[in-house]
N, C-alpha and C positions, 0 to 999 in steps of 0.2 A: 856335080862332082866338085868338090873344094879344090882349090889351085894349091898347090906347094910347092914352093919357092920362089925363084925369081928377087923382082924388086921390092922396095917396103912399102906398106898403105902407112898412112895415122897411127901412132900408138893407141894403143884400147889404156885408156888411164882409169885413175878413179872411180868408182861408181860411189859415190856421195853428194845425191841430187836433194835439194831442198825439201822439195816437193815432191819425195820418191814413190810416196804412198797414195798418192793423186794418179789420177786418169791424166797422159801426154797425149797432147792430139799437136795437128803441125802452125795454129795459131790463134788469137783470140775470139777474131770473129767466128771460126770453127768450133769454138768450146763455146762460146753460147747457141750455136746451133744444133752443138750436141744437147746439150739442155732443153732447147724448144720440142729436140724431138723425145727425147727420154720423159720429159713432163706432158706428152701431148698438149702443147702449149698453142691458141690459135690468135690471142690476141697477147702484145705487150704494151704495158707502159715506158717510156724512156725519154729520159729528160733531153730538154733542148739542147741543155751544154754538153754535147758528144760528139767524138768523129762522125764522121759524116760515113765511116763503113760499116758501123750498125747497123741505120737505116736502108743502106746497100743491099747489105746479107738479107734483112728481113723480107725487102721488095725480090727481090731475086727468086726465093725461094717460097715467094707467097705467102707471108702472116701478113698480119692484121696489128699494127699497132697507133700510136696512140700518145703526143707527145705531152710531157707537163713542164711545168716550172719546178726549179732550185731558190733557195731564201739565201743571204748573205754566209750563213755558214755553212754552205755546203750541202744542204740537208733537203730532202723532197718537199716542197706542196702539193700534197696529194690527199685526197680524204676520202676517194672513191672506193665503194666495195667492188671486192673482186669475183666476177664470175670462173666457174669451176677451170675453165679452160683459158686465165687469165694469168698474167705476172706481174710484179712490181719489179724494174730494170733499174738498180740503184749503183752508183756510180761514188765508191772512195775514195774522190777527188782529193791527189796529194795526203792521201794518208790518213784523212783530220777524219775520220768516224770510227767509232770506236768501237768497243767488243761490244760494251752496255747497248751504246745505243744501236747497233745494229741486230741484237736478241729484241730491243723493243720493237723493234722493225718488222722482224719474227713473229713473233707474239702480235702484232693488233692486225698486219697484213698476211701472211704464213705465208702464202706464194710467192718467195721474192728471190732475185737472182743478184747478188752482191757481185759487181764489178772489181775487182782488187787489184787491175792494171798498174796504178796508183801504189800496190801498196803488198808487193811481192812477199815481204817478211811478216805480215800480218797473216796468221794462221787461220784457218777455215773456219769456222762454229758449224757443230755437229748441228745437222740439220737442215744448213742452209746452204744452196745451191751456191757455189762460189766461183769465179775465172781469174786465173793470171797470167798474165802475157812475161816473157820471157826476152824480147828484145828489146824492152827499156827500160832493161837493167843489166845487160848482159852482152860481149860482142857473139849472140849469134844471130843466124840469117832467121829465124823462123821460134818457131815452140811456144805451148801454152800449154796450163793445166785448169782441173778443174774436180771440184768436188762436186758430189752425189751418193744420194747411197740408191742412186738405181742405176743401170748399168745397159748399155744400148746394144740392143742382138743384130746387129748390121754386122758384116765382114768389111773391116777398113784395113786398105792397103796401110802400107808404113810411107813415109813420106821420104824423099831422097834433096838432100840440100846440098850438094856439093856444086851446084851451078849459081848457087846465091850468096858465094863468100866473096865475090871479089872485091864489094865495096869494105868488108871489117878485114880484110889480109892487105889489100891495098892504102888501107888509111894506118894499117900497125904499122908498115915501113914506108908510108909515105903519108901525104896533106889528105883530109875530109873533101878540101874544096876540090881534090885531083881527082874524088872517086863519087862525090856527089850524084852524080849521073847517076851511075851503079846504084848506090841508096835507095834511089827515088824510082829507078826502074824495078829495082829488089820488090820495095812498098805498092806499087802498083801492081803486081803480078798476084798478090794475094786474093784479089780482087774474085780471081776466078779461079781460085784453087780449093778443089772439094776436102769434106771432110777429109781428115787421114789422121790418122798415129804418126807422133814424133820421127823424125828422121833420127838413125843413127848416129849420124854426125853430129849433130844441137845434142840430144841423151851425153854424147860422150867428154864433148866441152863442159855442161852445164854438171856432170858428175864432178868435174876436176877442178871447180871453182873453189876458195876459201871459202866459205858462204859467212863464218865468224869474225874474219878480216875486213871483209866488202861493208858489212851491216854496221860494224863500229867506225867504218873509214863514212861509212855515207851520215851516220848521226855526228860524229865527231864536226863533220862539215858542216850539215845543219844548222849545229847549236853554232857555231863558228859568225855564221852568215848572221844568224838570228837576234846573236847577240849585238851587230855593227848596222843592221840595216829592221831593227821591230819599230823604230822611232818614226821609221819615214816607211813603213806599211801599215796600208789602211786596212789589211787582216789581222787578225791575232789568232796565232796558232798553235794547234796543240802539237805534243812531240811526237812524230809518226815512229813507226818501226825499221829502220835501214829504211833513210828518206830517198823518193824519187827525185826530188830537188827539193830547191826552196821557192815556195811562189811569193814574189814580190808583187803588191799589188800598188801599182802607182795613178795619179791622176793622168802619164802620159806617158804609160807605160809603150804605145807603137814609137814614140818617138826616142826613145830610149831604145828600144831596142835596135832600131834604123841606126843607131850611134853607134852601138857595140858594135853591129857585124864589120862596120868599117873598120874595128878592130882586131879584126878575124875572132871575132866572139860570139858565136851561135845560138842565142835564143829563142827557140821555136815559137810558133805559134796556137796554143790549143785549143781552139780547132776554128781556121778559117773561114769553114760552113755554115758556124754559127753567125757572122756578122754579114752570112747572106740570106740567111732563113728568121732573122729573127730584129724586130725592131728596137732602133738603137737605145732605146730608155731604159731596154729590158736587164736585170743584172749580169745574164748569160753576155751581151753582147760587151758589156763592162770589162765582163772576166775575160773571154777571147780577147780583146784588144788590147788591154790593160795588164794584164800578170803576166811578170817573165818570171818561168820556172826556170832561176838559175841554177845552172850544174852544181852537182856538190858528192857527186859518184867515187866510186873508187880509184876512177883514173886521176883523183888528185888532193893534193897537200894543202896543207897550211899555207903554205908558201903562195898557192895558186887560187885559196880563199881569198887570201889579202888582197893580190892581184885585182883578182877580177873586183872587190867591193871599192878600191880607188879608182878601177874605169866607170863603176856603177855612177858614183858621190859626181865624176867627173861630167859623164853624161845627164845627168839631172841637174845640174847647176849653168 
């Protein structure tokens, strides 16, 4: 029976979701395993350079995969044919692959599952299996989407997030480092959270975003960075779509980044796993250790471009 009256929930806002016309499930590893299961998929390939909860989901739930190497630009070495019941797991690291080259991708491998974590505002290609993660780029606890054009006959619950805002409500009116905890507990709880459809909550924030604001705040930033710090990266990059950051790639980049946080400046590291699963000569171990994807999101200005590229200049010197 519906309640009437009383106190107030959340306004129901917006519904103007980026992604409206996509399959919402409650996160990324969930949307490629919705894919493994809609493609009867038993083995995948997936490159070294990955979170480490890929290969998580995969062992959890029983496939079969199969790691390769990446080349300096981003791009698979890979030359293997694929068996019927196989995938290629391709990963649009920071943005850099493009529409072209990911139709060639298409075209000589056809089984392939486009990672687009990296790269939220880059649009699906009809055809190909696609995933995008929804919390880094966005303050919500959870949500991902994904393309298909086949459609999975499971009954999935709907997903309930109202237990995993404390760390993005608590860092809006207070510090990151106060709610950190939070975060990291949030991020580990996925761990074993089954398939589901979007929670209400994440649908009704992610309807209410500018989505034409956020894309021109994150490229405006980009070219910003790009322009004061391409001399001293050893990448050369092309111009993504609403940039996830900027990945600086330096000859000492942990030690720089060791610098910033004493700044209260937050550099992640993507993905730690790697520089335990993989020998250090390898380019994957380079890029985990070496690239700081500095921020360059909505949450900030010109003002806080400048900023951060004199702690950058400061910390390298």
């Amino acid at each position: 029976m519906k309640e009437v009256g009383g106190y107030f929930e959340l306004d129901k806002f917006v519904e103007n979701e980026f992604h409206k016309d996509l399959i919402a499930v409650n996160n990324g590893r969930n949307a490629l395993l919705y894919l493994m299961k809609v493609n009867n998929i038993n083995k995948i390939h997936i490159p070294y350079y990955l979170c480490d909860s890929v290969s998580d989901m995969l062992k959890r739930y029983g496939y079969n995969f199969e790691y390769y190497f990446i080349d300096s630009n981003f791009k698979p070495i890979f030359s293997k044919e694929l068996n019927d019941d196989e995938y290629l797991y391709v990963v649009n690291y920071f943005g850099q692959l493009s529409d072209e080259y990911i139709v060639s991708l298409k075209h000589k491998f056809n089984k392939i599952i486009m990672d687009n974590t990296h790269a939220f505002f880059q649009k699906p290609i009809k055809g190909v299996n696609t995933l995008y993660s929804c919390r880094k780029f966005f303050g919500v606890p959870d949500g991902a989407y994904l393309s298909t054009e086949i459609l999975l006959h499971e009954k999935l619950e709907k997903d309930v997030s109202k237990d995993r805002m404390t760390h993005i409500l608590g860092r809006y009116e207070g510090s990151a480092k106060e709610y950190y905890s939070f975060f990291k507990e949030n991020d580990a709880s996925f761990k074993y959270e089954a398939l589901k459809y979007m929670s209400r909550l994440t649908r009704n924030i992610l309807g209410a975003i500018d989505y034409n604001k956020v894309q021109h705040t994150r490229d405006t930033n980009f070219e910003f960075l790009k322009n004061s710090l391409s001399d001293q990266n050893k990448i050369k990059l092309n111009e993504p779509f609403g940039a996830f950051c900027y990945p600086l790639y330096l000859d000492n980049g942990l030690e720089v980044r060791a610098e910033l946080a004493n700044k209260n400046i937050y550099i992640p590291t993507l993905w730690p796993n790697v520089m335990e699963d993989i020998f250090d000569d390898a380019i994957e171990y380079e890029f985990a250790s070496n690239i700081l994807p500095l921020p360059c999101d909505q949450r900030y200005d010109e003002n806080d471009m400048e900023y951060l590229i004199k702690e950058v200049f400061k910390c390298m010197s």
